[in-house]
N, C-alpha and C positions, 0 to 999 in steps of 0.2 A: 576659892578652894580648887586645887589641881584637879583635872580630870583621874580620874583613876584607869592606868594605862592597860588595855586589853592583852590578854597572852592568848594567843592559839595555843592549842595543847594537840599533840600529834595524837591520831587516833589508835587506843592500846587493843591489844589481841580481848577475843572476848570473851577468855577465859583470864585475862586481869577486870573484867568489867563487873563489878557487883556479884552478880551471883554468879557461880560458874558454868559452863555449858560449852560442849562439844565443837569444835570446830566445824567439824560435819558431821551429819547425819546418811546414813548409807541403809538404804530399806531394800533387799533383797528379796525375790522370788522368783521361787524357781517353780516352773508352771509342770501341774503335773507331777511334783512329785510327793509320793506316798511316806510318812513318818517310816513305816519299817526300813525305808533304806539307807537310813544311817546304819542301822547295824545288819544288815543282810548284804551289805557290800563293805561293810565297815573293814579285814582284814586288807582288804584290794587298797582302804585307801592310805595315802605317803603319813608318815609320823607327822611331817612339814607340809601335805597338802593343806586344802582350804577346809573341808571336811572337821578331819581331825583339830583345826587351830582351832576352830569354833566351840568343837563337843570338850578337848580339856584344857583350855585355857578363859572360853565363854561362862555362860549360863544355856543353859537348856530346859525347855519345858516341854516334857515328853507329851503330855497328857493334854496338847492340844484341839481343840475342833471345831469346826462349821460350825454354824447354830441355826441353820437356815437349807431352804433349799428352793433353786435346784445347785447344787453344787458346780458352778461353774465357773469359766475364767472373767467374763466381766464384773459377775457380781464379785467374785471374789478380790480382786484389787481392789475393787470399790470397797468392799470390806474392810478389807485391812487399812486403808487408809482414811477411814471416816469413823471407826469404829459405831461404823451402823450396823443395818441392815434391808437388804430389800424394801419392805414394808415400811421404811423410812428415806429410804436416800432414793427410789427409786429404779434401781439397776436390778431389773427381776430376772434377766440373763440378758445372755449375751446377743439375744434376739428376741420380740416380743410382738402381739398384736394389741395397738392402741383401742382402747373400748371408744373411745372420746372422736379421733382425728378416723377415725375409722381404716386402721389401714398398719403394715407391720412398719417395724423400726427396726434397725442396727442400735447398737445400745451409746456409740457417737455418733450416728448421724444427726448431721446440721447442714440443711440447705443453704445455709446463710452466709458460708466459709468456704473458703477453695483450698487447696492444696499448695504449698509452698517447697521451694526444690525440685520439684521435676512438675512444668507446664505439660506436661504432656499426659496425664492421667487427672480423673476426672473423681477427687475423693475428696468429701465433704464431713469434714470429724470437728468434732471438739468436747466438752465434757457437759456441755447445755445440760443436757438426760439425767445429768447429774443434781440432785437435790440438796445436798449437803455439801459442808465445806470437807476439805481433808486437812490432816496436820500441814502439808505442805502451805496450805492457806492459813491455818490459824499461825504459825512462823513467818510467814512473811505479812500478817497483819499486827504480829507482836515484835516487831523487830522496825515498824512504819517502813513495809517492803524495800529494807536494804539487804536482808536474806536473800543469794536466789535459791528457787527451786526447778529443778529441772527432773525430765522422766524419759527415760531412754525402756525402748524394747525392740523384738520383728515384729511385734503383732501393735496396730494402731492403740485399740484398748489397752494394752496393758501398759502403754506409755502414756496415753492423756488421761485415763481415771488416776493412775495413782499420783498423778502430777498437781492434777486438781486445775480450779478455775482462776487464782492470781497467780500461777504458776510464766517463770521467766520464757519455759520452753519445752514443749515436749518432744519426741523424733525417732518415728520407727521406718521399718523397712520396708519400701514398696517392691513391688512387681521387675520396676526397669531396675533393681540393684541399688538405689541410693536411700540414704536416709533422709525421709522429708519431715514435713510439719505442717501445721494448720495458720492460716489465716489470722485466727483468731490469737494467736499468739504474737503474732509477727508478720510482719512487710514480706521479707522474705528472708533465708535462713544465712547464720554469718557466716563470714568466712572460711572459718573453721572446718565447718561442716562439707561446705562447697568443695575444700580443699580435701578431706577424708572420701568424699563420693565420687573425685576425681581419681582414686590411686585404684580403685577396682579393686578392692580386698577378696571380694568371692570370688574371679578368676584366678586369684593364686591360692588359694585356700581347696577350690578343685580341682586346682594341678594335683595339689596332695594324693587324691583322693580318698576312701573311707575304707583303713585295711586293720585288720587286728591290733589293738593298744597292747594287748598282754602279751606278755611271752611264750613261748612254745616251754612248757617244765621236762628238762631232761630226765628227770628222778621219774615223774610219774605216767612221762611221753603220753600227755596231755597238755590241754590250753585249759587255765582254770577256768573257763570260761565253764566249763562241763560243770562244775562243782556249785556252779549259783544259777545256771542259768540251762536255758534248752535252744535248740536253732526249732524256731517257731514256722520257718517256712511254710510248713504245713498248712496251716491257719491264721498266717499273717496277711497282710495287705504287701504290695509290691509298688513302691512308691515310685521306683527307677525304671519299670518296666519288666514285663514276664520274664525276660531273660535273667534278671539280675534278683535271685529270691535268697542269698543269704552273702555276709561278709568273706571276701571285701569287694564295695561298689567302686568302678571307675566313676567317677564323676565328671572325666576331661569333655563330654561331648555339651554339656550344658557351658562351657566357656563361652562367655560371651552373647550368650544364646537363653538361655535361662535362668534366670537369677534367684527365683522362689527357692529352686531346689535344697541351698545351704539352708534351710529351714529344719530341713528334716534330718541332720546331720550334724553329728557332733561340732561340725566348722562351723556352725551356726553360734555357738557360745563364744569361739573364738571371735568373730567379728564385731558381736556386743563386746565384750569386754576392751577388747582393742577403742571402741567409739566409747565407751565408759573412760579410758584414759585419756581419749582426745577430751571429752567435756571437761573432764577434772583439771587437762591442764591449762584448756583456752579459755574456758570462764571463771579461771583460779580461784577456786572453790575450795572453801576452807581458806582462804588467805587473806579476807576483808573482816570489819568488824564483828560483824552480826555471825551466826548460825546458818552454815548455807544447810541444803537438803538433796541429794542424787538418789533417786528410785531406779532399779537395774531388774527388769523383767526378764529371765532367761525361757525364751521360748520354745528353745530345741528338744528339752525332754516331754512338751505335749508333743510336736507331730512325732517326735521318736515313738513317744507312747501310743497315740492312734494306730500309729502303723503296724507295729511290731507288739507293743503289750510290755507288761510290767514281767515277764517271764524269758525274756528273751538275750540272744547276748546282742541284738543292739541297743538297750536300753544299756544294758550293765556297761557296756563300752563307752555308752554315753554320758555315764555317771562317773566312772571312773579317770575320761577326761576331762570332764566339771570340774573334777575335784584338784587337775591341775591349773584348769586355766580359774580358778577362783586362789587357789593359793598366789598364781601371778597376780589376780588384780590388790591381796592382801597385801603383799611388802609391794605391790605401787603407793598403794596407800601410805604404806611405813612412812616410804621415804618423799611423798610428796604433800600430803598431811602431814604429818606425824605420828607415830606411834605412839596408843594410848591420848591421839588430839581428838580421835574421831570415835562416834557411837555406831554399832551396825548389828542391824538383825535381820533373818533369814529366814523364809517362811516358805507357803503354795499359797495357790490361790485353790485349790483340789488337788483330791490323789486320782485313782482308776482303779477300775476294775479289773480281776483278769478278762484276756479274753476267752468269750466261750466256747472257744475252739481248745483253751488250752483246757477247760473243767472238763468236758465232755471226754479231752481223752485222759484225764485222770480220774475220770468219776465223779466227777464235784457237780455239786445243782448248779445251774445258771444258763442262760440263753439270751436269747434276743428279742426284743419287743418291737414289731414292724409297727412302727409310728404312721408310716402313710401307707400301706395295706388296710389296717387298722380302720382308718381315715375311709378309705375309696368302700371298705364291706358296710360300715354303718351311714355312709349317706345311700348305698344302693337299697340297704333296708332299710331305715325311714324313708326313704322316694317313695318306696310298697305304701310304708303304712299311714304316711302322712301327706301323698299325693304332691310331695316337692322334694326336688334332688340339691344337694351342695345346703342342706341346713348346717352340716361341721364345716366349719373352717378351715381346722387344723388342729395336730397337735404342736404345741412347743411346749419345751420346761417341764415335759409329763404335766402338761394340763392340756386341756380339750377348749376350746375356742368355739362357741357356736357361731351362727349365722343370724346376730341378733335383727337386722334391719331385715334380711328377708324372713324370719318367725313374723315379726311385726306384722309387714304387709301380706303377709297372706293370712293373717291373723287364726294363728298356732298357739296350741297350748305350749307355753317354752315349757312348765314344771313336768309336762307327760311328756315331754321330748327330752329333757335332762332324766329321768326318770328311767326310761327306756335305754340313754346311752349308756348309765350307771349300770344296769342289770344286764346290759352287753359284757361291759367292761369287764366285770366281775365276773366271766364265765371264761375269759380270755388266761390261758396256761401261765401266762407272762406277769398275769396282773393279781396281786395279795390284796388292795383293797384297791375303792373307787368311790369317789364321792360327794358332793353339792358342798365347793368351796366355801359358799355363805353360809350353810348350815354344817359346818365342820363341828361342832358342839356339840349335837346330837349322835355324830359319828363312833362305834366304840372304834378310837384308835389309840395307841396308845401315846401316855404325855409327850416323851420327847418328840415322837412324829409329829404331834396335832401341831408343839413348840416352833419347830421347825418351817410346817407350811404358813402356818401363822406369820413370823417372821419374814418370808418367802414371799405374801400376800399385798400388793399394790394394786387396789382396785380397778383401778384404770385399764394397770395393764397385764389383768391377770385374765385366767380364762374362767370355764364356769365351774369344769369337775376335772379333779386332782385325783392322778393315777399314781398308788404307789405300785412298784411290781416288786415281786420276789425278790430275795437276794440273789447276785449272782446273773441277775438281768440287768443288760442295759441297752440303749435304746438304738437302732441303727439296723441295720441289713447284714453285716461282718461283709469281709471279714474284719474289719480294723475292730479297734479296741473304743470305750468311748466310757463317759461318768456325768454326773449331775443329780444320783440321789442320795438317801441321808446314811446310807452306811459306812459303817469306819473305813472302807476301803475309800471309798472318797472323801470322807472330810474329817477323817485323824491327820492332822498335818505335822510339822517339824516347826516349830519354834524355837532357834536358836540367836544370844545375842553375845553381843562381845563388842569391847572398847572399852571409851570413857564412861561412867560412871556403874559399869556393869560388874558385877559380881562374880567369881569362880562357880560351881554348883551347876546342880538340876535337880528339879521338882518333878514328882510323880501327879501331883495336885491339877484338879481338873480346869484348865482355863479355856477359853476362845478368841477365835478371829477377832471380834470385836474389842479385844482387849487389848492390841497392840497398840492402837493408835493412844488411848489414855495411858497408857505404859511412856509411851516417846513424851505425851503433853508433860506426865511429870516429871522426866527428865530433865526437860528444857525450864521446868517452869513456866510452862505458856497455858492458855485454854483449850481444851479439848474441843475438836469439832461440833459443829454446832447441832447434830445427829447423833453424838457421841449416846450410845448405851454397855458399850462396855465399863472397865473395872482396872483401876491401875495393879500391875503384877507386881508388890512389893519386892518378894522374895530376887527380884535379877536385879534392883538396885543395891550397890553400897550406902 
């Protein structure tokens, strides 16, 4: 009998492949920023910017938020791409004290891993701290890792959490101006990249420098700048230096000399997005079989935010150039994807507060909670009443940390020493409640609060009493601006998607962070991360 003669069969797009799916997947966030500002800059923004493509040719779910606290940027990536939370994947912020290892943590630190792209800085990352998988992992273990997935940001976190652990490559901005990577990924970083860190994009980007986006309006011989926003000088932080307190900043003296500084500057989005089109088009993404995945951290509207506040015109300035340099990265897409090849949704990782510089001169409640004043007044009183000084640790994440090995050996009552710091707390201007983490049951607080810290609560690496303060506080010295609790100023976020299998609409219906990620699994058709506790959003599929 003839052998029966083998045909190779060329490999088809993989939206001819059985069930259909997206050429790419594009997971957007924009760090730092608040739901109200789609539409409290919404006039400012182009018909054709990236803004608007999103809100009426997307889906949008206004009625987004946190489910968890403290409301920050590690946990929050982590969120959205595990559809955890805290209390499950382990990322209880973006810095934390280990009850176990006895000692704090960065929320990638890994001893174990060196830095790749620039030898000469000493950074130790990877997503180890990570407990869960993310969608990024369950696609490339549904696809037998010929997906890749890659995570680009400035900030290290917000490009290795949402990249995840079988991730092809993650790559943010260090210190000397280039974009590196971890060890743990890679030998060391291709070509590609080598070649983008060589062109110095931040030296031409502060030739620019940072001057008015809007126009001078002849009609009303104003800058609308006036109309959404205030010059916050007053009570902002001065990132450039005391001389330089409102727009526009020279930025030529950092040429060459300073490279952090595009951080805090609208040029900073520009650089990402520029390194979002190099990845897309060196590891031609969307062009192989499988479902690739590009996670895009835009970090320039948090230091905008610290510095200046959600009141100010260089936030609005900052948004309002977003809104171009994301419409550029949308027709890169068109045309190097495809239009309508590719799936993309857009979120925060948290909003902000105002700052309390700005309520105070409009009357409004809020203020500041001195985290380490706080700290130095109750170890100098228990020292009095308990005959030993440094029993606090610290605060992080609005929780209180004690000093469990010295309680131990000097053998202290810990429950009269938690006991005493709660009825400190609670006398403190700043603080609405306080109270014994493990016995949070007992506490009247209210459901969604209790929800929330609950969520929030990784034993290991939590502390012992959880401080909520007032609205209107947040945590820090001023002047800068700053977020991480449970009010809608911080974690009402923007969820918005658009592409391949997405729907026109917006829902008022109440969802969550954690819903994003079983949102994409059933898009793809894949399994939801292995942490997964959200809920797939019908309503933005067709």
């Amino acid at each position: 009998m003839a052998q029966k003669k083998h045909i190779a069969h060329k490999p088809r797009p993989v939206t001819e492949i059985g069930i259909g799916r997206p050429k790419l997947v594009i997971g957007i966030v924009i760090d730092q920023m608040r739901w109200d500002y789609l539409y409290r800059y919404n006039d400012l923004f182009k018909a054709d910017g990236g803004f608007k493509r999103l809100l009426n040719n997307g889906f949008s779910c206004e009625n987004t938020f946190i489910p968890y606290v403290p409301t920050v940027t590690g946990a929050g990536h982590t969120c959205i791409y595990t559809g955890s939370v805290p209390a499950i994947h382990g990322i209880v912020g973006n810095n934390w004290f280990d009850n176990i290892d006895n000692r704090a943590y960065y929320c990638t630190d890994d001893s174990t891993v060196h830095a790749v792209g620039d030898t000469t800085v000493d950074v130790r990352m990877s997503p180890k701290n990570m407990f869960a998988t993310t969608i990024g992992d369950e696609l490339r273990m549904a696809t037998n890792f010929k997906s890749k997935v890659i995570g680009l940001s400035l900030k290290d976190r917000a490009a290795i959490l949402p990249a995840g652990h079988a991730a092809n490559g993650a790559y943010w901005y260090d210190k000397k101006g280039y974009f590196i990577s971890s060890s743990y990924y890679m030998d060391s970083v291709p070509t590609w990249v080598e070649t983008f860190n060589k062109r110095r994009v931040a030296d031409s980007l502060y030739s620019l420098a940072w001057v008015k986006y809007l126009p001078w309006n002849l009609t009303t011989q104003s800058y609308a700048y006036d109309q959404y926003a205030e010059d916050a000088s007053a009570y902002s932080d001065r990132p450039f230096g005391k001389n330089q307190s409102q727009l526009p900043y020279d930025l030529s003296k950092y040429i060459g000399k300073d490279y952090s500084k595009i951080a805090t500057t609208p040029q900073g989005n520009v650089l990402l997005e520029m390194m979002a089109e190099a990845a897309v088009s060196n590891e031609q993404l969307g062009k192989g079989t499988a479902t690739d995945m590009l996670t895009v951290s835009f970090s320039s509207p948090d230091y905008i935010g610290h510095a200046y506040g959600p009141d100010s015109y260089e936030q609005l300035d900052d948004y309002v150039r977003l809104d171009d340099v994301l419409a550029k990265f949308f027709n890169f897409l068109d045309s190097t994807v495809g239009k309508g090849q590719y799936t993309l949704f857009l979120t925060a990782d948290h909003g902000v507060s105002h700052i309390p510089g700005f309520d105070s001169t409009h009357h409004l409640p809020g203020g500041y909670f001195y985290g380490d004043s706080t700290v130095k007044e109750m170890n100098q009183q228990l020292a009095a009443k308990f005959g030993t000084d440094s029993l606090v640790k610290g605060i992080d994440n609005f929780q209180v940390y004690l000093n469990h090995p010295l309680i131990q050996s000097a053998s202290l009552d810990k429950k009269a020493i938690e006991e005493w710091v709660i009825h400190y707390l609670q006398q403190q201007t700043a603080v609405a409640q306080a109270f014994d983490l493990k016995d949070i049951g007992n506490y009247p607080v209210t459901a969604m609060q209790k929800e929330m810290v609950v969520n929030g609560y990784f034993p290991s690496r939590a502390g012992d009493v959880q401080i909520i303060v007032k609205p209107g506080f947040v945590e820090g010295g001023g002047p800068a601006d700053s977020h991480g609790v449970w009010n809608p100023y911080d974690s009402h976020i923007p969820l918005l998607w658009y592409g391949w299998g997405i729907k026109q609409g917006a829902s008022n219906k109440e969802v969550y962070m954690t819903d994003i990620a079983p949102t994409v699994a059933a898009l793809l058709h894949i399994q939801m991360p292995d942490g997964c506790i959200g809920k797939v959003i019908p309503d933005v599929m067709k």
